[in-house]
DOMAR-276590 format. One record per residue (C-alpha): x, y, z; residue in three letters. Coordinates in Angstrom, 2 decimals. Layout:
BEGIN
((X, Y, Z), Ala)
...
This chain:
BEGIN
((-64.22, 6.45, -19.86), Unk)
((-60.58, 6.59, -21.44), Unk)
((-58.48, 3.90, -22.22), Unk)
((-55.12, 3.26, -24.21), Unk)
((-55.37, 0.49, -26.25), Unk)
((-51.94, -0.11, -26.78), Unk)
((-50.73, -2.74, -29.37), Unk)
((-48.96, -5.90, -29.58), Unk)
((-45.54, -7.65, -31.21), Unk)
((-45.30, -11.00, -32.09), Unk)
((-42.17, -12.93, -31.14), Unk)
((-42.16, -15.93, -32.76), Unk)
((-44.69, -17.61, -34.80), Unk)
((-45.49, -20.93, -35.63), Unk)
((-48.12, -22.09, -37.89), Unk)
((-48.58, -25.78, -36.50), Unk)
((-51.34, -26.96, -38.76), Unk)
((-55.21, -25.92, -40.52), Unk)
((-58.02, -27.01, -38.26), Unk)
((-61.18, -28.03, -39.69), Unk)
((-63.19, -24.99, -38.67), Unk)
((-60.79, -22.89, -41.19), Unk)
((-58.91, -21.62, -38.29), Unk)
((-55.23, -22.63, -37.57), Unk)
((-53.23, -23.75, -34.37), Unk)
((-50.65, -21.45, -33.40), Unk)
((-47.80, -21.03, -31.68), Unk)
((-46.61, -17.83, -30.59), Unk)
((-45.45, -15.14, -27.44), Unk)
((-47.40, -11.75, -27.90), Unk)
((-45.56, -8.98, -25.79), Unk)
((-47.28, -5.44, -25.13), Unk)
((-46.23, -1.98, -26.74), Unk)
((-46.89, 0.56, -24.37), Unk)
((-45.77, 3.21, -26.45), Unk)
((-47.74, 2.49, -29.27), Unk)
((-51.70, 2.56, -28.45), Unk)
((-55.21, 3.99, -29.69), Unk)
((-57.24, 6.30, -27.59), Unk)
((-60.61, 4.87, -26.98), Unk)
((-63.54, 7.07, -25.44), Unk)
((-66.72, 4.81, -24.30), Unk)
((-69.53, 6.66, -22.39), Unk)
((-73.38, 5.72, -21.58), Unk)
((-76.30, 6.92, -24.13), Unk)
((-79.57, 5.79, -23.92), Unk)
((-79.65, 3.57, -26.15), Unk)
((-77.99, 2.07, -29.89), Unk)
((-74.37, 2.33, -30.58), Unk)
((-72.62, 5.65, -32.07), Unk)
((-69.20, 5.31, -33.06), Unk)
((-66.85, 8.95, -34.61), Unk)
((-63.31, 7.97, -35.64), Unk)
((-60.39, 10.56, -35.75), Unk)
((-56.04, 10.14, -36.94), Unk)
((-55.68, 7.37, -38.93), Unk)
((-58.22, 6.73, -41.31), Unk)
((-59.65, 3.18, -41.66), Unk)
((-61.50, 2.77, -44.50), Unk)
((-64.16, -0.30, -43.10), Unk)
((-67.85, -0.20, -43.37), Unk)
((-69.86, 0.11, -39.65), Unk)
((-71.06, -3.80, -39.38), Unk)
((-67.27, -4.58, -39.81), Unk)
((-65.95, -1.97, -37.64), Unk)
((-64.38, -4.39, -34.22), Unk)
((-65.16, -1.36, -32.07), Unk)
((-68.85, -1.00, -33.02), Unk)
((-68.96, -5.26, -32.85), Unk)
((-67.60, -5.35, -29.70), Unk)
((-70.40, -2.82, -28.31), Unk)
((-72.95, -4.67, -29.81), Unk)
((-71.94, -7.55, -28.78), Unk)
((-72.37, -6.82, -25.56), Unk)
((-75.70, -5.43, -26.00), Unk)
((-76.29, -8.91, -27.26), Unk)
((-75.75, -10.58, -24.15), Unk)
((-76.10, -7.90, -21.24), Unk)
((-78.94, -5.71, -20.35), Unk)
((-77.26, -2.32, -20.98), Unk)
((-78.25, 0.62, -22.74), Unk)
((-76.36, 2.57, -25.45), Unk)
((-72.68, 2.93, -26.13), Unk)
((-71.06, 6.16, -27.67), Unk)
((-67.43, 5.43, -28.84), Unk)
((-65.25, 8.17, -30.19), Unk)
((-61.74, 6.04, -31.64), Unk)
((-58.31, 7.91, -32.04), Unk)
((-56.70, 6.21, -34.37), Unk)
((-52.91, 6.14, -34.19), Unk)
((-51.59, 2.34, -34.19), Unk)
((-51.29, 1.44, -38.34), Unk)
((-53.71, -0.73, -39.40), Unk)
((-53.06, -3.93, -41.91), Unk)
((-49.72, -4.43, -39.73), Unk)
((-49.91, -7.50, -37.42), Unk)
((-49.76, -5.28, -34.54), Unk)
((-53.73, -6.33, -33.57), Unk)
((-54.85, -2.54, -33.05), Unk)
((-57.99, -3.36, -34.20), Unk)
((-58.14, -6.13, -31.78), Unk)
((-57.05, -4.02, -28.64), Unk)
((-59.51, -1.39, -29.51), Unk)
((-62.29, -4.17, -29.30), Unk)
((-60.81, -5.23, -26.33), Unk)
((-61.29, -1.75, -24.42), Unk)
((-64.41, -0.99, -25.90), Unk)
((-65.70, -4.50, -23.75), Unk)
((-63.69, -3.49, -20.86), Unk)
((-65.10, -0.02, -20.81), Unk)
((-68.66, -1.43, -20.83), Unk)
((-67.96, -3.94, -18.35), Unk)
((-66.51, -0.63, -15.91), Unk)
((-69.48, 1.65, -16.99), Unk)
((-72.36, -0.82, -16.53), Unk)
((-71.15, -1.90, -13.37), Unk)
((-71.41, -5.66, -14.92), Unk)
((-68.37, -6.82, -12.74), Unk)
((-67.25, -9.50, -15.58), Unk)
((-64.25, -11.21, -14.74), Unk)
((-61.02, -11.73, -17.03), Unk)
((-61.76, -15.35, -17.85), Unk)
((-65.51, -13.86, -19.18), Unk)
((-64.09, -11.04, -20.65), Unk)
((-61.18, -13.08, -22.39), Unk)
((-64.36, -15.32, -23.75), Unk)
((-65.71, -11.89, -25.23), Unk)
((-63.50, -10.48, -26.79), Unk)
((-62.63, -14.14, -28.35), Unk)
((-65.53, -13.84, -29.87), Unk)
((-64.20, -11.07, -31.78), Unk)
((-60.98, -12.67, -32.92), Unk)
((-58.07, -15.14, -32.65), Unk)
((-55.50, -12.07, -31.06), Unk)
((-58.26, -10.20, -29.19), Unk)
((-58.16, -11.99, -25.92), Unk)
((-54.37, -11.23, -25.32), Unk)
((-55.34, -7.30, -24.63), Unk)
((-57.31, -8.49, -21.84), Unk)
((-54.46, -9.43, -19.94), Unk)
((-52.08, -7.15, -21.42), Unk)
((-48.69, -8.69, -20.54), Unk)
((-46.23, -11.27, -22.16), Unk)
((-48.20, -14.08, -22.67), Unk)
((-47.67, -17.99, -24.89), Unk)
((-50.62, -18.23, -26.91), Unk)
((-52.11, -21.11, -28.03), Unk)
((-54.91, -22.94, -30.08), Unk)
((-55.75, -19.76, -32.29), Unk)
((-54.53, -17.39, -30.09), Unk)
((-57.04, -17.62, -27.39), Unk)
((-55.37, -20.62, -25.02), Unk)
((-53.07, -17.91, -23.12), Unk)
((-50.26, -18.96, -20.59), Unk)
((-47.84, -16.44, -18.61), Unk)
((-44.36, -16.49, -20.24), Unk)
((-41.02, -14.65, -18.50), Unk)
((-39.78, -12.70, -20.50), Unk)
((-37.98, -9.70, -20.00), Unk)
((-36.92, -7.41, -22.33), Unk)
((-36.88, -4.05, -20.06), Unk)
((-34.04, -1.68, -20.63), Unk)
((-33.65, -3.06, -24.53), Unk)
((-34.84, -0.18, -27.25), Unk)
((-38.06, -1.21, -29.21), Unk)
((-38.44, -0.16, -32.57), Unk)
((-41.80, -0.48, -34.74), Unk)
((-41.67, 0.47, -38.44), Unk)
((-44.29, -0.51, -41.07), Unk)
((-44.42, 0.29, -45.09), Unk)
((-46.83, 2.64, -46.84), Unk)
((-49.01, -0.75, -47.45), Unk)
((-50.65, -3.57, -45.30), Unk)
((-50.60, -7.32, -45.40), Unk)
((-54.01, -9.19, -45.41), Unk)
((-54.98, -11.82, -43.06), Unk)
((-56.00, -13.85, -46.30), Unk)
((-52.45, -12.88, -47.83), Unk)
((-50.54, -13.85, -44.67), Unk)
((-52.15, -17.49, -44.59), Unk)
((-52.63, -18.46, -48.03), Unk)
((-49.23, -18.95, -48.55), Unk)
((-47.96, -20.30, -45.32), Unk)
((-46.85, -23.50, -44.75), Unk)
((-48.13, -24.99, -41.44), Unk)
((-45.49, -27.33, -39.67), Unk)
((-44.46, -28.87, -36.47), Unk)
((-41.15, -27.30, -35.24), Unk)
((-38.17, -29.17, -33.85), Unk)
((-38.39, -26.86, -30.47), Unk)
((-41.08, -24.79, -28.75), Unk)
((-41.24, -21.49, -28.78), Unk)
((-40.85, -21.60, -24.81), Unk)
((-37.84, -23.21, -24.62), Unk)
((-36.08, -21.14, -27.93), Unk)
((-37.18, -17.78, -25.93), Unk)
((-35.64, -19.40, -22.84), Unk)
((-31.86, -19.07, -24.63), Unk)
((-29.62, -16.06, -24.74), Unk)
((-30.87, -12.91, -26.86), Unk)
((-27.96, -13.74, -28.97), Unk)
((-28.91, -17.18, -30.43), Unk)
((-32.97, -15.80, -31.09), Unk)
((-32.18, -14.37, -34.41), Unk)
((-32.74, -17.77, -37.03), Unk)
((-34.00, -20.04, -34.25), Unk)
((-36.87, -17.26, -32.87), Unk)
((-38.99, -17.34, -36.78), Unk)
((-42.42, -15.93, -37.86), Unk)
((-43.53, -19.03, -40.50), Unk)
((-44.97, -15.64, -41.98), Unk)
((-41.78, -14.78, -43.01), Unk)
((-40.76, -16.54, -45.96), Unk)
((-43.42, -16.00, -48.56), Unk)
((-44.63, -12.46, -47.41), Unk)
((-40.59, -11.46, -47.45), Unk)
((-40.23, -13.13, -51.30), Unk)
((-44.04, -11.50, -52.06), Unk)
((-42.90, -7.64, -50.53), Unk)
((-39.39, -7.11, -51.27), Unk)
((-39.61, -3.52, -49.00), Unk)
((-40.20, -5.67, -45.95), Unk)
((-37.28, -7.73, -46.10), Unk)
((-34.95, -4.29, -47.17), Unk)
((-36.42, -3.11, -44.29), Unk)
((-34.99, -6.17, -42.07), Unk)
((-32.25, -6.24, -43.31), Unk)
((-31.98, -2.18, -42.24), Unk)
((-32.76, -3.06, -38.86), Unk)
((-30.55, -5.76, -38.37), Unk)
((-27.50, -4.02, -40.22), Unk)
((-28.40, -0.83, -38.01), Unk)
((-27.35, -3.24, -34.87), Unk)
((-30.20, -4.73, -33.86), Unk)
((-29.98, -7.80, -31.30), Unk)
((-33.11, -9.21, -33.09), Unk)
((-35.59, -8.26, -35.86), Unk)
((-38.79, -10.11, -36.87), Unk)
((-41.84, -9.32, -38.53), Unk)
((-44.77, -9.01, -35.91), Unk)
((-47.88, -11.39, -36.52), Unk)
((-48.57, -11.22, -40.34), Unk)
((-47.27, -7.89, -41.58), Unk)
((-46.64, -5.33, -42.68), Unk)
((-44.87, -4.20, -39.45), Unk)
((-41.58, -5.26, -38.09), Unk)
((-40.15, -5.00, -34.96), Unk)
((-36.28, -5.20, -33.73), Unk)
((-34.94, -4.97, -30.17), Unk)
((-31.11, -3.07, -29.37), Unk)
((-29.09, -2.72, -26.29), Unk)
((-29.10, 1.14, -27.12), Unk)
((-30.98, 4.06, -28.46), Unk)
((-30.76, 3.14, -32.57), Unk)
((-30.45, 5.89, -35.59), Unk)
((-32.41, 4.91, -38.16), Unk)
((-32.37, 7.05, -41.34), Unk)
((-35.56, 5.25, -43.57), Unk)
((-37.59, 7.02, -46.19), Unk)
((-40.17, 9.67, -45.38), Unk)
((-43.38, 6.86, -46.07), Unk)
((-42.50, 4.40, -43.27), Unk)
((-43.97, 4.76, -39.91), Unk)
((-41.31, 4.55, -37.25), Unk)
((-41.78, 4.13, -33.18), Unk)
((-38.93, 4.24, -31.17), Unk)
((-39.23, 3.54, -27.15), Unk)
((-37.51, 2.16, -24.31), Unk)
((-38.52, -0.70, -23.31), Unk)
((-39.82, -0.02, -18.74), Unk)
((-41.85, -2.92, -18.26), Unk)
């Protein structure tokens, strides 16, 4: 079985405060990039869990590896036999755009369709939460507020179709551990539903990533590379979940003329 395990963007996010199981309350609107996806192949072996990789190369040992955890897992709990997964990596990795996440997510989607196991989405959301705070999202797949750590999702409108999306990361990643260790958790004045309820035109400084601020000052390429994207005409330009990657949204097709080592995706936005 194929799937496209598109990734995500991140608009908006607030840090609200540090939990005491080490995990943090969040605030944020996670909106689908169908341009931008993985290629995951999952078929029926008889029996253990084989995984090949191809494109990008991830350099992460096998126990670690969210595709091979996510098949496992479900050996774990189901009575199913083995799982061969063959990953074609093309979303960046280290970027806040959760491709590792949306992989997981397919590979427990695939097993669900190939066992016959007819889980439903509020099971298979449970899974793949399992896996991480961003994971559950790709279950559902469209604009959604999350909550809690990411896993408390509620339907959002937004719509962005007929706006230009554009996706560019550095030649270097942002860590998870990076990304929170120097955050600053807070409670904002407004929520994020009712700033993403106002015009397009008063997001940019109201519309923030509390990620911003110390990973901008830490990587001074990131925030050249904002200020590109907003200078290029951009209606709004963020980072997406903690870095590397940014994002920026135009009311036409932009020219962007960056150096040869960032990754750039362009599309228009149908959906």
């Amino acid at each position: 079985m194929r799937l496209k395990a598109n990734c995500k963007i991140n608009l908006g996010l607030h840090v609200l405060r540090k939990r005491e199981d080490g995990y943090h309350d969040l605030e944020t609107v996670m909106l689908p990039v169908a341009g931008l996806y993985d290629v995951v192949d999952v078929d029926a072996i008889g029996s253990g869990v084989e995984f090949t990789g191809v494109g990008i190369e991830v350099d992460c040992p096998e126990d670690k590896n969210l595709c091979v955890r996510a098949a496992r897992l479900m050996q774990s709990r189901y009575d199913i036999g083995g799982v061969a997964i063959r990953l074609d990596k093309r979303v960046p990795f280290g970027a806040g755009l959760g491709g590792g996440s949306s992989d997981a997510t397919a590979v427990i989607v695939a097993i669900n369709e190939i066992y016959g196991l007819g889980l439903d989405k509020s099971i298979l959301v449970s899974l793949s939460a399992e896996l991480g705070s961003d994971t559950p999202f790709f279950v559902y797949n469209r604009p959604m507020l999350c909550e809690g750590r990411g896993e408390i999702m509620s339907e959002v409108d937004v719509d962005l179709r007929g706006l230009w999306l554009v996706v560019v990361k550095p030649p270097f990643g942002v860590s998870t551990g990076e990304a929170y260790g120097g955050v600053k958790p807070r409670i904002p004045e407004q929520k994020l539903k009712l700033l993403i309820a106002k015009p397009m035109e008063q997001w940019q400084g109201s519309i923030v990533n509390d990620f911003e601020p110390h990973i901008l000052l830490a990587h001074p390429t990131i925030a050249t590379l904002k200020e590109e994207l907003l200078r290029s005409g951009a209606l709004y330009a963020s980072m997406s979940g903690s870095g590397s990657a940014l994002f920026a949204l135009y009311d036409h097709e932009p020219e962007l003329a960056l150096p040869n080592d960032i990754f750039i995706h362009i599309e228009r936005i149908e959906r």
